[in-house]
N, C-alpha and C positions, 0 to 999 in steps of 0.2 A: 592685391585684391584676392589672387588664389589662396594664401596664404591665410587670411579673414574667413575666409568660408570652409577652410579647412578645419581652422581650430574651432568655429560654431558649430560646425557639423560633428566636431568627436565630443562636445560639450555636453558632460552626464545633464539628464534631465533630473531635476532633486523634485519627489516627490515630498510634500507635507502630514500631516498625519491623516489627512480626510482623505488622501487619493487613496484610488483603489483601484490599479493595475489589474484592465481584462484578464480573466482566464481564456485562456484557447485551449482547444481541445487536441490532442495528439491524434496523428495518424495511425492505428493501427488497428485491429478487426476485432478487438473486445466490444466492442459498442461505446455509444458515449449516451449519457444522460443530459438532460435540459439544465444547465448550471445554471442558479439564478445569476443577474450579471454583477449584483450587492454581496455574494458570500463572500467573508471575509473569514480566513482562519483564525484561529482562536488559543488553543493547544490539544492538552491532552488529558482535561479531567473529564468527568463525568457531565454531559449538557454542555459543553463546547463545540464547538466547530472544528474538526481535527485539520491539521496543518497540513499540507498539501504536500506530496511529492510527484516529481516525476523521472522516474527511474527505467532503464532500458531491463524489457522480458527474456523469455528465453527462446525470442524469433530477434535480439538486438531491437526491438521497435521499442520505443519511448512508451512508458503508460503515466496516466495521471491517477491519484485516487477518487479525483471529485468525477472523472470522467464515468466514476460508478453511481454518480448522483438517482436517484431515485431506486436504488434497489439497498436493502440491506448487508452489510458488507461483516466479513470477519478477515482480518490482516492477523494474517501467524507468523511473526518473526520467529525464524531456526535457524540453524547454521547446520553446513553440511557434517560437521563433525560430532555432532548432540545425538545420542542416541533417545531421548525421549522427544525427540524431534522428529528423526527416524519414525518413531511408533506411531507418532500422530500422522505422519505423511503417508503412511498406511491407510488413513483411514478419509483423507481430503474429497476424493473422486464421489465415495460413496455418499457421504454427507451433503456434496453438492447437489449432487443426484436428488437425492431425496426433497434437498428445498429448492431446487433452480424452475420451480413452477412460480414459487413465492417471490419472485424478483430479488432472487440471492444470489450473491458473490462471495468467492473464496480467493482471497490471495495471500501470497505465502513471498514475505521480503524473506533474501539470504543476507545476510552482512558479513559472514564470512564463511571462507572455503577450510579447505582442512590445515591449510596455514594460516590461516587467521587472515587471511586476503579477501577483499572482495571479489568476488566467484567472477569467472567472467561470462560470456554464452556458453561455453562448452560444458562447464559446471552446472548451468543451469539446467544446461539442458539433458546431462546427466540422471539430478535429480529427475526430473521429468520424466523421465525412463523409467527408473528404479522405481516408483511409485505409481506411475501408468495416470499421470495427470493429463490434463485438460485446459487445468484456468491457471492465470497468470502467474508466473513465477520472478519474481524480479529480484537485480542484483542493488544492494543495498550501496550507489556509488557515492550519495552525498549523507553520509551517515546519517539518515533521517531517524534511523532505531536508536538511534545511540542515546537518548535521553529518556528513551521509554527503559530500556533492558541493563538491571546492573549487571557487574559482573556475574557472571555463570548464572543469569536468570532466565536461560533459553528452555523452551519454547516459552513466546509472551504473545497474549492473544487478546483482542481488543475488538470489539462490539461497535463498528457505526452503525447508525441509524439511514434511513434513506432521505432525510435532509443532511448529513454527514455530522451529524454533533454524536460523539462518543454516548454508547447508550453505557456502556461497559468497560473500564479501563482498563481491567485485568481481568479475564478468565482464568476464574483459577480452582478446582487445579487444573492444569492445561492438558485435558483428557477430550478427545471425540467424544463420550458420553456428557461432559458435561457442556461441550460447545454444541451440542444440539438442544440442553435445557435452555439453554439461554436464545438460539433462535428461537426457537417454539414459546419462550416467555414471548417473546420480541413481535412475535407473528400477533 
């Protein structure tokens, strides 16, 4: 009998294609948005529903992306190695600054350290330093970039919307002057 309840209890539940597994929201002091409880990811073109991750910051807490559900969001994939990476992490803090009245978000995935590893906290938090940040920084664990960015296409910067569908799939060129034409279009 123990033996019956055991193997029902490890038994995967097989989802169909109509199901649509809760989002839950992480713990951690970014805030969280009202996710509708129907959003379904989509991908990564332009008017989709971008695909959810959730990846540990540069306090190790878990974030989600939809958990930025109603604000407008820009995700700038770099690597700590990319020196026009560098340039633009220069310029992160300020450009927040200027739109964090407008319900904007700035986050910045790493996918890789100066070995080509994913960064761990102390890397993150590194960067964090060196550019005098504020908003999420996350290490890129379940290579969610890895479909958006070819080879040596770093920095890759990408426009949600605050229903989370890609307003923008590539900012480019991937200059702080030009990711504030594109919020200010967006506003």
């Amino acid at each position: 009998m123990v033996t019956v309840f055991l193997l029902a209890a490890c038994a995967p539940h097989l989802y169909t294609d109509g199901d649509v597994i809760p989002w839950e929201a992480p713990t951690n002091d970014w805030g969280v948005g009202e996710v509708p409880s129907d959003l379904e990811a989509e991908g990564f073109d332009a008017g989709e529903v971008v695909t959810e991750f959730r990846l540990p910051d540069q306090f190790a807490e878990e974030v989600s992306l939809w958990q930025f559900y109603g604000k407008l969001v820009i995700v700038d994939i770099s690597t700590l190695w990319c020196s026009p990476c560098q340039d633009l992490a220069k310029e992160v803090e300020a450009t927040y600054e200027e739109f964090e009245s407008e319900e904007f978000e700035y986050i910045t995935v790493l996918p890789e350290d100066l070995e080509y590893e994913v960064p761990d906290t102390a890397e993150l938090n590194q960067w964090v330093d060196a550019f005098g940040l504020t908003r999420p920084v996350l290490a890129d664990e379940q290579a969610w970039a890895e479909v958006l960015v070819p080879a040596g296409g770093y920095p890759r910067l990408l426009l949600i919307g605050r229903d989370m569908r890609v307003l923008d799939p590539e900012i480019f060129p991937a200059t702080d002057a030009r990711i504030r034409e594109v919020i200010e279009a967006a506003l």
